[in-house]
BAFITOR-790527 format. One record per residue (C-alpha): z negated, x negated, y negated; chain; residue number from 0. Coordinates in steps of 0.2 Angstrom, whole numbers, plus 2048, in hexadecimal, padded with zeros to 3 digits. Layout:
BEGIN
atom up->Z | east->X | north->Y | c->A | k->NUM
...
***
This chain:
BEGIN
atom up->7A5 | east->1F1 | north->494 | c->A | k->0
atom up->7B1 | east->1FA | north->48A | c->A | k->1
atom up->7B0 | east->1F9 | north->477 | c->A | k->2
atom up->7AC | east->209 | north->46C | c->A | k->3
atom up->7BA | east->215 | north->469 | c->A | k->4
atom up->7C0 | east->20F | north->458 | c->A | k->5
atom up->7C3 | east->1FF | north->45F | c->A | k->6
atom up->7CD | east->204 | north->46C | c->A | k->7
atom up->7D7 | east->20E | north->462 | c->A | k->8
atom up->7D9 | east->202 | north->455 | c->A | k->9
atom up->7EF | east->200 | north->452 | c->A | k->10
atom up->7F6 | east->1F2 | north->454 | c->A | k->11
atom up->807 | east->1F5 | north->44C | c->A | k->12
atom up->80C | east->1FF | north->43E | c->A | k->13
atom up->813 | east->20C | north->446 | c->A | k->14
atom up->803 | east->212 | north->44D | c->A | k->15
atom up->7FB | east->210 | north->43C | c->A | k->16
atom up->7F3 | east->220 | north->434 | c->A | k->17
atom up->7F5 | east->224 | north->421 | c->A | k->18
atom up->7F6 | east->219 | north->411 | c->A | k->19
atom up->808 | east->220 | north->411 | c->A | k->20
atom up->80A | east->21C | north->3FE | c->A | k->21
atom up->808 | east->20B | north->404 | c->A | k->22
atom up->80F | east->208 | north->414 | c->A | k->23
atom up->81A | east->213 | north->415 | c->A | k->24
atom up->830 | east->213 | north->413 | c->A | k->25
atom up->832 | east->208 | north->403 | c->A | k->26
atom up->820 | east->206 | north->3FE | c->A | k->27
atom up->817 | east->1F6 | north->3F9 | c->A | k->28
atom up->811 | east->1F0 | north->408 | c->A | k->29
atom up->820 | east->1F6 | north->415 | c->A | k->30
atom up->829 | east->1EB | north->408 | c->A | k->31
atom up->821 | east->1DE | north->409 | c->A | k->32
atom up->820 | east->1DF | north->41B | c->A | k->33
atom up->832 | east->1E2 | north->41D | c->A | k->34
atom up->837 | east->1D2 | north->413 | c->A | k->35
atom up->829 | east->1C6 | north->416 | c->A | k->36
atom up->825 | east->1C2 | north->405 | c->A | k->37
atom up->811 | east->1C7 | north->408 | c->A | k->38
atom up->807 | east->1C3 | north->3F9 | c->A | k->39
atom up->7F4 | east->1C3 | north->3F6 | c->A | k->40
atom up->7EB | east->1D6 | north->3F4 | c->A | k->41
atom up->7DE | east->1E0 | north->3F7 | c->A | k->42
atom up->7DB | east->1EF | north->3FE | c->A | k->43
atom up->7CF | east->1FB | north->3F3 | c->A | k->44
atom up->7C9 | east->20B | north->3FF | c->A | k->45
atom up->7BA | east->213 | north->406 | c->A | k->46
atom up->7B4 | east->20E | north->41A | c->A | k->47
atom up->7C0 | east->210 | north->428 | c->A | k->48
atom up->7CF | east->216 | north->41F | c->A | k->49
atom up->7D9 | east->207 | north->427 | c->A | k->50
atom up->7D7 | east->1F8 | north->41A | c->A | k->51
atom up->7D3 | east->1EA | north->42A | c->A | k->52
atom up->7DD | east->1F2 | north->435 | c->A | k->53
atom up->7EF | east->1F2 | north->429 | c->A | k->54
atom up->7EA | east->1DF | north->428 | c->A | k->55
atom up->7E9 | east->1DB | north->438 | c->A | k->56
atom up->7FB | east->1E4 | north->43B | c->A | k->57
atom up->801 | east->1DC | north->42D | c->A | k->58
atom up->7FD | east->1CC | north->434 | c->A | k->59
atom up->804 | east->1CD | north->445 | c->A | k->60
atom up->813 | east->1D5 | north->43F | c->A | k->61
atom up->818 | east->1C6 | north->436 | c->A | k->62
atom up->811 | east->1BA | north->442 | c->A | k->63
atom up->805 | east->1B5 | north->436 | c->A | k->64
atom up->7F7 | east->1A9 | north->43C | c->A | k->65
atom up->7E7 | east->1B4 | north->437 | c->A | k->66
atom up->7D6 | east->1B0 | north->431 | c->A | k->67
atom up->7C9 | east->1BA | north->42D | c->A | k->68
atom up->7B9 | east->1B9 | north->423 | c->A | k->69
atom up->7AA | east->1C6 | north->420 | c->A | k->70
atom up->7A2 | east->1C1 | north->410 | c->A | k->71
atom up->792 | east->1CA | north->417 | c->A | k->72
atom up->790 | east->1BB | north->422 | c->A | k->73
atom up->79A | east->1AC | north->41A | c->A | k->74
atom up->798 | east->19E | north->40F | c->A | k->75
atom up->7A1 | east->193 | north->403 | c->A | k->76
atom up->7A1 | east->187 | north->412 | c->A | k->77
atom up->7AA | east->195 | north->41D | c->A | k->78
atom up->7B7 | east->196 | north->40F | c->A | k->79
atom up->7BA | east->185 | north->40E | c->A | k->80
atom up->7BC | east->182 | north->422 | c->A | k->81
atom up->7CA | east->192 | north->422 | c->A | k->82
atom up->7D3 | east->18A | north->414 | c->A | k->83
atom up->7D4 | east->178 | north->41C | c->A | k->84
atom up->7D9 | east->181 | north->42D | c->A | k->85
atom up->7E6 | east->189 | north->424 | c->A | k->86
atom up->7EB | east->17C | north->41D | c->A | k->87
atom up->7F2 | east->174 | north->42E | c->A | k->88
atom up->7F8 | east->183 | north->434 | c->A | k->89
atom up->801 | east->186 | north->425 | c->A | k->90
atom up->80B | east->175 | north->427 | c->A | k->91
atom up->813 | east->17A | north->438 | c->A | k->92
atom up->815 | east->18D | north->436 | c->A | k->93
atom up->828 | east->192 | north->433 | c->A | k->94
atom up->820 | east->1A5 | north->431 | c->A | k->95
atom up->817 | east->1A2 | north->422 | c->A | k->96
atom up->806 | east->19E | north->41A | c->A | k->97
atom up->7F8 | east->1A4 | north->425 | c->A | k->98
atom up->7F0 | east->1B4 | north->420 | c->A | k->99
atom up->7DC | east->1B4 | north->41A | c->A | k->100
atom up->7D4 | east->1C5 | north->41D | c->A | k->101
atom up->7C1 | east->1C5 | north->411 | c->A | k->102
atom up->7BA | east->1D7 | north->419 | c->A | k->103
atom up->7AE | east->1DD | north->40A | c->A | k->104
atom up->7B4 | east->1CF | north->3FE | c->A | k->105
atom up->7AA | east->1D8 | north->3EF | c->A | k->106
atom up->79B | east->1D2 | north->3F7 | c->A | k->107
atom up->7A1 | east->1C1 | north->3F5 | c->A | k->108
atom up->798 | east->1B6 | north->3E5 | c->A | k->109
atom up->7A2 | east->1AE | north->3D9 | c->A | k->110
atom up->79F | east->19D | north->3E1 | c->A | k->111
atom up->7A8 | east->1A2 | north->3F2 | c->A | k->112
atom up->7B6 | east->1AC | north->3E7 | c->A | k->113
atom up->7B9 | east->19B | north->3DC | c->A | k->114
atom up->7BB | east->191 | north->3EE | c->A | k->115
atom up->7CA | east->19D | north->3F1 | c->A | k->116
atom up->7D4 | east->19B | north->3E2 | c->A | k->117
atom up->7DC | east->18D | north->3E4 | c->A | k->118
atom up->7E2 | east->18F | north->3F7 | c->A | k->119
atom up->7E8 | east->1A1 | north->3F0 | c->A | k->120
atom up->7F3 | east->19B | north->3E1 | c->A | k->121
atom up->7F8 | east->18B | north->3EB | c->A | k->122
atom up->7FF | east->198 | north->3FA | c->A | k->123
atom up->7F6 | east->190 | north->406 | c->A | k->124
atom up->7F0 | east->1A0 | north->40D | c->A | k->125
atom up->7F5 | east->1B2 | north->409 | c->A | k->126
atom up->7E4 | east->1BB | north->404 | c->A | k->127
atom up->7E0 | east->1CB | north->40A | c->A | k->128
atom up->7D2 | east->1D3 | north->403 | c->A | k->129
atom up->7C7 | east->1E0 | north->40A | c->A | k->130
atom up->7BA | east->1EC | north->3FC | c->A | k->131
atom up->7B4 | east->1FE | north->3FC | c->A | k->132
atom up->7AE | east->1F7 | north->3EB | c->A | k->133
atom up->7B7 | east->1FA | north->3DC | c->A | k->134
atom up->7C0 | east->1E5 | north->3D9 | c->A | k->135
atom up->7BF | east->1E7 | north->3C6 | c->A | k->136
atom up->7AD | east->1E6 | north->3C7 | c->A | k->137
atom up->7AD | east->1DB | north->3D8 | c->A | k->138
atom up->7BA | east->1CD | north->3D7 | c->A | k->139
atom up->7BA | east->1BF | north->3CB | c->A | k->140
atom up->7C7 | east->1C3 | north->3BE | c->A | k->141
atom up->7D0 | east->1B2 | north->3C2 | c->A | k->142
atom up->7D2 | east->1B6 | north->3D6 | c->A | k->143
atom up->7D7 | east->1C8 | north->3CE | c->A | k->144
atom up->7E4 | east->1C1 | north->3C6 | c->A | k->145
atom up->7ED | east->1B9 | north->3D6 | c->A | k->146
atom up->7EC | east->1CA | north->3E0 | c->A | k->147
atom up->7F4 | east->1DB | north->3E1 | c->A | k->148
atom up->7E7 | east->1E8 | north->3E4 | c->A | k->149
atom up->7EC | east->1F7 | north->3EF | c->A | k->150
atom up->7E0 | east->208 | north->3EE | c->A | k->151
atom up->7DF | east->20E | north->400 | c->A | k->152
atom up->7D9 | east->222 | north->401 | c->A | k->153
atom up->7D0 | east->22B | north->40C | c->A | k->154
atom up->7D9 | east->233 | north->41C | c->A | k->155
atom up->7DC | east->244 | north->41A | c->A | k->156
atom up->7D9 | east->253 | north->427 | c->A | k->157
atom up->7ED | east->250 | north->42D | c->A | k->158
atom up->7E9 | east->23E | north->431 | c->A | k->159
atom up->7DA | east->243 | north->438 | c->A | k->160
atom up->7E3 | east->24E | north->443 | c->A | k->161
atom up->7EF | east->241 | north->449 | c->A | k->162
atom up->7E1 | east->235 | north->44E | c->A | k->163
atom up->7DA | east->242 | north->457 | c->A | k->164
atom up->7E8 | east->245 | north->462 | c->A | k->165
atom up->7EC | east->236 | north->465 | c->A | k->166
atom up->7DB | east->230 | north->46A | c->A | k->167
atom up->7D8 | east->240 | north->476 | c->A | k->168
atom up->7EA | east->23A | north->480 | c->A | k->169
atom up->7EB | east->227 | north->47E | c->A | k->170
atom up->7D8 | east->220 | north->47E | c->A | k->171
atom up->7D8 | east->218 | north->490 | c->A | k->172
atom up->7C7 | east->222 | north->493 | c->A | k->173
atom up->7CB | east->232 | north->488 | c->A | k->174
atom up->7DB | east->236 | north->491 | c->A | k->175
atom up->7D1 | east->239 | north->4A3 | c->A | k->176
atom up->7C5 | east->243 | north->49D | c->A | k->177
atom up->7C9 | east->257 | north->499 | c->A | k->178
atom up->7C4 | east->25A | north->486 | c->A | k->179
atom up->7C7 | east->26B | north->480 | c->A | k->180
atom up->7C9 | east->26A | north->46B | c->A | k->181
atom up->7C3 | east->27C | north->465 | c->A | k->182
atom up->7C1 | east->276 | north->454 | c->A | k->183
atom up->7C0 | east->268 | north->448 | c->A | k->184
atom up->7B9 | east->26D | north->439 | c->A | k->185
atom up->7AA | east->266 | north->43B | c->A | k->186
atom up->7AF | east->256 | north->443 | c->A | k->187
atom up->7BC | east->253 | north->432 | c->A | k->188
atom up->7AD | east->256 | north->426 | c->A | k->189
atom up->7A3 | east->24C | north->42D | c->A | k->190
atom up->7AF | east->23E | north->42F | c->A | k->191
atom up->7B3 | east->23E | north->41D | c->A | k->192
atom up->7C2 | east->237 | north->41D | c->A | k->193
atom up->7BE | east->229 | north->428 | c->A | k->194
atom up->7C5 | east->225 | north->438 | c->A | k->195
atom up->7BA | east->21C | north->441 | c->A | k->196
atom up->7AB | east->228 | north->43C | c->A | k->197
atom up->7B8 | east->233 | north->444 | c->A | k->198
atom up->7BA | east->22B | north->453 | c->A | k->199
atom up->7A7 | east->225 | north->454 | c->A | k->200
atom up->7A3 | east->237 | north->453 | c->A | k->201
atom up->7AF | east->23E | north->460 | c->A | k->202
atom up->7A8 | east->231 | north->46C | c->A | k->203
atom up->797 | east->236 | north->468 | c->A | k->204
atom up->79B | east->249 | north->46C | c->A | k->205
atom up->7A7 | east->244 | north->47D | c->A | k->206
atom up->799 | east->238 | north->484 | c->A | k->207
atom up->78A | east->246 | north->47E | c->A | k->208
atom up->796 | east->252 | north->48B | c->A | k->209
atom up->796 | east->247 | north->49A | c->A | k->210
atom up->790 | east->24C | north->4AB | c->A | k->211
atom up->78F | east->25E | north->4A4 | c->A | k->212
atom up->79C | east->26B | north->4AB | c->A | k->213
atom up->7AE | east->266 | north->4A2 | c->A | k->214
atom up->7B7 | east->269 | north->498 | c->A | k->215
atom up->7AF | east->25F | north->489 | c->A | k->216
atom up->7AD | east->26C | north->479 | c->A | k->217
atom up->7B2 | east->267 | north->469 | c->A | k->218
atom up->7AC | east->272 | north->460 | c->A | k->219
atom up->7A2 | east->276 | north->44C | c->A | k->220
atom up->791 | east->279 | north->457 | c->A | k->221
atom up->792 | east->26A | north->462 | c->A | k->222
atom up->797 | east->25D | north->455 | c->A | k->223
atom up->789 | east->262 | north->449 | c->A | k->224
atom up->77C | east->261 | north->458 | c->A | k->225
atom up->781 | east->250 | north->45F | c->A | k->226
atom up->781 | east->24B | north->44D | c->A | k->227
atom up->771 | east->252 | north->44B | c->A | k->228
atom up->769 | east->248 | north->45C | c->A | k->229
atom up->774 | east->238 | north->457 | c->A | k->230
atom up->770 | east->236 | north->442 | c->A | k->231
atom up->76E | east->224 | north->43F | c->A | k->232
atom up->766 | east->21B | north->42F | c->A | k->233
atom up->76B | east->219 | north->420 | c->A | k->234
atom up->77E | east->215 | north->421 | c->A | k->235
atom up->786 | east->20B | north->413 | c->A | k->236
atom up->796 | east->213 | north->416 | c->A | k->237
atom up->792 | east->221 | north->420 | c->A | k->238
atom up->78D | east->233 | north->41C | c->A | k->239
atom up->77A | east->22F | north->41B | c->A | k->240
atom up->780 | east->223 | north->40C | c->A | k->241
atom up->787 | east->230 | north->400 | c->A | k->242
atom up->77A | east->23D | north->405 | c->A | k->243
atom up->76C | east->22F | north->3FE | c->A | k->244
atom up->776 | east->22A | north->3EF | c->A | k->245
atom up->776 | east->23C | north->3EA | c->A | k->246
atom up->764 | east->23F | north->3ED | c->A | k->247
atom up->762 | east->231 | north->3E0 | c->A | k->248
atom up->76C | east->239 | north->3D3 | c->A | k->249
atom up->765 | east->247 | north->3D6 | c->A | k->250
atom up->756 | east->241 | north->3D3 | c->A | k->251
atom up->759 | east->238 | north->3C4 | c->A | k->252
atom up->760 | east->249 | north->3BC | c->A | k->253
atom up->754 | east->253 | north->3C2 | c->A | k->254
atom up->748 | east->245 | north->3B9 | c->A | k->255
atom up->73D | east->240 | north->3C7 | c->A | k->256
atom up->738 | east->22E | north->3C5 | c->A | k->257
atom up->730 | east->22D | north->3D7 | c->A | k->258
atom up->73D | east->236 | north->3E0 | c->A | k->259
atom up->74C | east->229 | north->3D8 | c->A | k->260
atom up->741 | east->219 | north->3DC | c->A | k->261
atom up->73D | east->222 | north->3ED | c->A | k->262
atom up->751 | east->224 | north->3F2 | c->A | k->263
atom up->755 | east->215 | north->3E9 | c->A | k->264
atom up->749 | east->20B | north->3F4 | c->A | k->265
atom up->751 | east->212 | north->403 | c->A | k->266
atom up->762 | east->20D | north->3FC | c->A | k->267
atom up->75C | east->1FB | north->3FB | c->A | k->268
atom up->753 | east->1FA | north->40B | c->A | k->269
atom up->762 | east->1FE | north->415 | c->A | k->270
atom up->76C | east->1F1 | north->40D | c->A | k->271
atom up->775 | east->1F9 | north->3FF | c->A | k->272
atom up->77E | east->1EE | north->3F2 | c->A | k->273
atom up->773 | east->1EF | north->3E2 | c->A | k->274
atom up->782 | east->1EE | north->3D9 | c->A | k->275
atom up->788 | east->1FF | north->3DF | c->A | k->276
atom up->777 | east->207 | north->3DB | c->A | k->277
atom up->777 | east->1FE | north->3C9 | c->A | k->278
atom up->789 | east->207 | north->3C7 | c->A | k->279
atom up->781 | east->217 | north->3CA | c->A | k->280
atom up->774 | east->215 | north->3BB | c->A | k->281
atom up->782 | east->211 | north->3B0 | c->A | k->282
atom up->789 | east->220 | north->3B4 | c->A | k->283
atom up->77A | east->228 | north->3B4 | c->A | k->284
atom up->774 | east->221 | north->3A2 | c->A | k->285
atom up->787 | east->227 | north->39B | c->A | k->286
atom up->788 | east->239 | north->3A3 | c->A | k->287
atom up->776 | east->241 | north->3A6 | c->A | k->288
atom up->76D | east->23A | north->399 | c->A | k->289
atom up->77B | east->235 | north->38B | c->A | k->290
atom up->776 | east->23B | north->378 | c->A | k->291
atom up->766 | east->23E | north->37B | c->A | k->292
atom up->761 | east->22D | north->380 | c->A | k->293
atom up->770 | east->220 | north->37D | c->A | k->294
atom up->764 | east->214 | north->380 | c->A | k->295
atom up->762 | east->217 | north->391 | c->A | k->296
atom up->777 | east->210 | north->393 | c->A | k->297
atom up->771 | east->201 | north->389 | c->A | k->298
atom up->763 | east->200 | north->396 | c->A | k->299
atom up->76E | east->203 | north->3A8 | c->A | k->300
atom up->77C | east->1F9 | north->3A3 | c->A | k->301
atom up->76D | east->1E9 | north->39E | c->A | k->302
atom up->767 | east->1EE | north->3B1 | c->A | k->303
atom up->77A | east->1ED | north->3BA | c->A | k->304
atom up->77D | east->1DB | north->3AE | c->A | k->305
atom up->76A | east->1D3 | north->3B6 | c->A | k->306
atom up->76E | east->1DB | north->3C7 | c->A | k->307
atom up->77C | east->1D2 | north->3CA | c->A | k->308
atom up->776 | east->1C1 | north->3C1 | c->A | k->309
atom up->764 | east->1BF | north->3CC | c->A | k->310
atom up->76A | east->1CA | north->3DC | c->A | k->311
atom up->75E | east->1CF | north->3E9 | c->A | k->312
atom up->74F | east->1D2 | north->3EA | c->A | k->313
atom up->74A | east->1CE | north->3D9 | c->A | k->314
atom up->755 | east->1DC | north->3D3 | c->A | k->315
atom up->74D | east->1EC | north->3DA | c->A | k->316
atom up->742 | east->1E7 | north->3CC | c->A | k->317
atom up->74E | east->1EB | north->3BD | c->A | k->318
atom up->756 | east->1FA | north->3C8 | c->A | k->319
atom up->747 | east->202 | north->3C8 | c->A | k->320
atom up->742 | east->200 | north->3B6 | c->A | k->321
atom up->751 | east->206 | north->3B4 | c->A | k->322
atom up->751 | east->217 | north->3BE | c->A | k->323
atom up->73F | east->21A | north->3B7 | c->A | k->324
atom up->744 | east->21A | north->3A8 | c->A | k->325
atom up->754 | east->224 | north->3AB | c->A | k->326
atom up->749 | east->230 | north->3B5 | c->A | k->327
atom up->73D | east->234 | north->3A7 | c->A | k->328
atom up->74B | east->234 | north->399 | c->A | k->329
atom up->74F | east->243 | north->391 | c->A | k->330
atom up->760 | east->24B | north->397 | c->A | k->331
atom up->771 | east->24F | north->390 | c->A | k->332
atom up->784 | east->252 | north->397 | c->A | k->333
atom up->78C | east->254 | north->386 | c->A | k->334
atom up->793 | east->246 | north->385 | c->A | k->335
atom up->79C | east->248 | north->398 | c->A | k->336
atom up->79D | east->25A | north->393 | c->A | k->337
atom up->7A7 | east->252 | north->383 | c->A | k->338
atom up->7B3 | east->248 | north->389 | c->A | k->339
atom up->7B7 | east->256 | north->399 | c->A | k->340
atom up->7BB | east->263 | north->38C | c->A | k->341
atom up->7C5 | east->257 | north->383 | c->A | k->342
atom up->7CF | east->24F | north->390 | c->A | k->343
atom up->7D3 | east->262 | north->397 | c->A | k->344
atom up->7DA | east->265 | north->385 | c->A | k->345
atom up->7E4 | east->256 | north->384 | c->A | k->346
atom up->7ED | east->25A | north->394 | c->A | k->347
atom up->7EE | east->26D | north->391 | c->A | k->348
atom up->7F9 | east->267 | north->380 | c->A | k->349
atom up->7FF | east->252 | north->382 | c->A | k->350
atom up->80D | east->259 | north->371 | c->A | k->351
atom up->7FE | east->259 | north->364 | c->A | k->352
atom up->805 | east->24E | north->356 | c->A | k->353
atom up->7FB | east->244 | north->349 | c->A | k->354
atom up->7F9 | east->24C | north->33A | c->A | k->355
atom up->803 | east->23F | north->32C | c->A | k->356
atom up->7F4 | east->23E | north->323 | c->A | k->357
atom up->7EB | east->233 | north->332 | c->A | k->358
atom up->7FA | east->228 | north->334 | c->A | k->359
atom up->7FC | east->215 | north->32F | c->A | k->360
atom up->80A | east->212 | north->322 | c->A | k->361
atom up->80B | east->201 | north->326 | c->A | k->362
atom up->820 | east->204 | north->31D | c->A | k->363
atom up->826 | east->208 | north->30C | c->A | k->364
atom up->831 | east->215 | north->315 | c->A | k->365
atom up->821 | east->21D | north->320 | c->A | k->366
atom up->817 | east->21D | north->30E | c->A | k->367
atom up->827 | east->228 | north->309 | c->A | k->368
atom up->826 | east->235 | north->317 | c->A | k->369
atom up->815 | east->238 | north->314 | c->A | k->370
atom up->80C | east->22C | north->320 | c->A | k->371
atom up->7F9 | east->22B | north->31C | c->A | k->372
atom up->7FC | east->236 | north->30C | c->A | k->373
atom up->7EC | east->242 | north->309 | c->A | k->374
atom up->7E2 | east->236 | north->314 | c->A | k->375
atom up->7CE | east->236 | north->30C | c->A | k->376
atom up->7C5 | east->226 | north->30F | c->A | k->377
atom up->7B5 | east->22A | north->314 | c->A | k->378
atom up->7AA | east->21D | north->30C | c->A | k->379
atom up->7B3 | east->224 | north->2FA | c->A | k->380
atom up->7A8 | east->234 | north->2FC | c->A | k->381
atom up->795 | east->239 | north->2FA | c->A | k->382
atom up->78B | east->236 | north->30A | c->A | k->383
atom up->79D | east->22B | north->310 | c->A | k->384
atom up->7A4 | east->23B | north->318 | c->A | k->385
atom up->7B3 | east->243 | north->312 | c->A | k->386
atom up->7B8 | east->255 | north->318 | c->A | k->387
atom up->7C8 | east->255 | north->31F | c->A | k->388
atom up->7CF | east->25B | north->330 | c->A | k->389
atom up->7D0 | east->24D | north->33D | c->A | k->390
atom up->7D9 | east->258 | north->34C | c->A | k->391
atom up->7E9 | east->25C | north->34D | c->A | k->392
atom up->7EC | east->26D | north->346 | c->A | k->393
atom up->7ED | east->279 | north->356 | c->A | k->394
atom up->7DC | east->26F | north->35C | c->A | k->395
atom up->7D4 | east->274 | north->349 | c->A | k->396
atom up->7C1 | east->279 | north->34A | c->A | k->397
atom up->7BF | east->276 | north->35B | c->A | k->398
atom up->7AD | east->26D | north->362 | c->A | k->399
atom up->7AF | east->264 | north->370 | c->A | k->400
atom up->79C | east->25B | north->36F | c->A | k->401
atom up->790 | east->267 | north->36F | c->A | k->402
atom up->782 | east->261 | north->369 | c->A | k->403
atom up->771 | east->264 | north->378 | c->A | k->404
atom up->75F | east->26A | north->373 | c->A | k->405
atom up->754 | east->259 | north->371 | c->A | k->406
atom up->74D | east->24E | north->363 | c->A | k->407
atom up->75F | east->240 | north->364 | c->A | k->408
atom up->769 | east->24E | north->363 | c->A | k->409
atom up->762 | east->25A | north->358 | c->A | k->410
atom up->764 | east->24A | north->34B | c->A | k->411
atom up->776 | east->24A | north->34F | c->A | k->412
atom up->777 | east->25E | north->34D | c->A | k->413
atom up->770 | east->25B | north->33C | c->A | k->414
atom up->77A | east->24F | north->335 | c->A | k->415
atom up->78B | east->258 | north->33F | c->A | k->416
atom up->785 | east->268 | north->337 | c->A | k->417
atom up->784 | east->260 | north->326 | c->A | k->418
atom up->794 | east->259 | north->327 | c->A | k->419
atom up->79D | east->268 | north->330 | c->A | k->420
atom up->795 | east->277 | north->32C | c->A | k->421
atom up->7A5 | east->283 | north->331 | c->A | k->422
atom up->7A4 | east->279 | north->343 | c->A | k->423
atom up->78F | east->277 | north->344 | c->A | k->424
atom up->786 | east->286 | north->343 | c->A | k->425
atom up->772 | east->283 | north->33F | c->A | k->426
***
């Protein structure tokens, strides 16, 4: 039996690799280190299917590596600890170098099984390769972070799309006896998003739908919606049905509908999805949709993110979903994302702004003499400790990025911004 297209087309040398030019291509970081030998530990940060096992298996049998792998889904410390003594001996007797260990989904290691690679990693008894779609600061113990390079892998983009495509329609061993005709493809890149074996999964799916009927086989908008339509599958960690759920959840927690966030949410969890990516999102959440007008719903979500990742599953559906009830039934504000957007689209519109000298330290006699920090009013000097002076550089004067929203946290700010600056904050 034949395995499924994207294993098949799966490369086996660099050559017939697709994408992550800025990192394997002519003089980049990894054709370097490829070129020279000298392979330190990494790992490679990128959404599903973009190529992150793939580029280490081609890396290993390009330098005649001995290669192991590990899936932190399904090891232990005890696997670890076998690997590291296999590599061990093999090390010993290998002229090509230290054997290479590949950990796919390593953020779902826990810091015990992290601690058990550190020393084999700083020792160079193996070369670690690192697999997450999961950002590593978050993820990866700061210790083994230390000891590795992380690369950030992107998602393809429609050229690279394209050359999969061809070269699965003319070299697949089954694809290249059968007549497709490709009419049009913008269906099948959207719904690949970027990922090449959904890509390849999906044109399987459309070829295999078309067997036995009159050829050519259509590729075509129409018929890869309706196969996808007959074929959708279940909640997808990394697949299209994933983000479609995620953002029905934040939608929901917007929109302020406690039953409909603990409704997605539970769907989340019961198709396996990290509760560490679902705590991220209410930290998010807490900051950008409800913001000012509850900032203790931030203090809350990040409380929730520190207790889901001390007690783990199942225990921590619980404080998830206090946490997106509460969020849920918050009232709601952007002005503090609506701030920092503004502010940020200002600071890059003008990056020559100076400082005006009287906001400047004069830690020098001869600073003191040019006017640093001369006319500067110390708040706590004044009635109510507020001083009026202008704080923005002068062709930024009188400009408002907050923007203070209509409930009972803010309206107390308004106040008190009002009071202070009445030529800014109109009652």
């Amino acid at each position: 039996m034949l395995p499924p297209l994207p294993e098949r087309m799966r490369p086996q040398k660099l050559s017939d690799y697709v994408g992550q030019q800025h990192l394997v291509g002519p003089g980049c970081i990894l054709r370097t280190m490829m070129d020279s030998g000298a392979l330190s530990s990494f790992i490679l940060w990128g959404p599903p299917g973009v190529g992150k096992t793939t580029l280490a298996r081609i890396i290993a049998n390009t330098l005649d590596r001995e290669f192991y792998t590990l899936s932190a889904v399904s090891s232990g410390v005890k696997d670890v600890r076998d690997v590291i003594d296999a590599a061990k001996g093999r090390s010993l007797f290998s002229a090509a170098g230290a054997p290479i260990l590949f950990i796919d989904e390593i953020h779902r290691f826990n810091k015990a099984q992290q601690d058990a690679l550190l020393g084999a990693v700083e020792a160079g008894t193996v070369v670690l390769i690192g697999a997450t779609t999961e950002n590593p600061s978050f993820e990866v113990i700061t210790p083994l972070l230390s000891r590795c390079q992380v690369f950030v892998l992107k998602s393809l983009e429609v050229q690279d799309l394209q050359q999969l495509l061809d070269r699965a329609l003319t070299e697949d061993v089954v694809l290249k006896e059968r007549k497709i005709e490709v009419r049009e493809t913008d269906a099948l890149f959207r719904h690949s998003g970027g990922d090449a074996r959904k890509l390849l999964n999906i044109l399987e799916i459309v070829v295999d739908a078309q067997l036995g009927k009159t050829e050519p086989a259509v590729i075509d908008n129409r018929t890869v919606t309706e196969c996808l339509q007959e074929n959708v599958a279940i909640y997808d960690k990394g697949g299209e049905m994933h983000y479609d759920i995620i953002s029905a959840f934040i939608k929901s927690v917007r929109g302020s509908d406690p039953n409909a966030a603990v409704y997605w949410m539970a769907r989340m969890l019961d198709g396996g999805e990290d509760p560490l990516f679902i705590a991220r999102r209410l930290c998010i959440l807490a900051a950008e949709d409800i913001g000012l007008a509850n900032p203790n719903a931030l203090l809350l979500a990040d409380a929730t993110f520190r207790i889901v990742h001390a007690i783990g599953m199942p225990e921590a559906r619980i404080p998830l979903s206090e946490c997106a009830i509460y969020l849920a039934s918050s009232p709601k504000s952007n002005s503090a994302y609506m701030a920092i957007a503004a502010a940020l689209e200002a600071a890059k519109a003008d990056q020559t702004a100076a400082v005006p000298l009287y906001l400047r330290n004069a830690p020098t006699k001869l600073m003191e003499d040019l006017g640093y920090a001369d006319g500067y009013k110390y708040a706590h000097d004044y009635p109510g400790h507020f001083a009026d002076l202008e704080f923005l550089p002068p062709q930024f004067s009188g400009t408002t990025f907050y923007d203070p929203q209509p409930n009972a946290q803010e309206d107390r700010l308004k106040a008190y911004l009002t009071a202070c600056w009445p030529k800014y904050y109109k009652k």
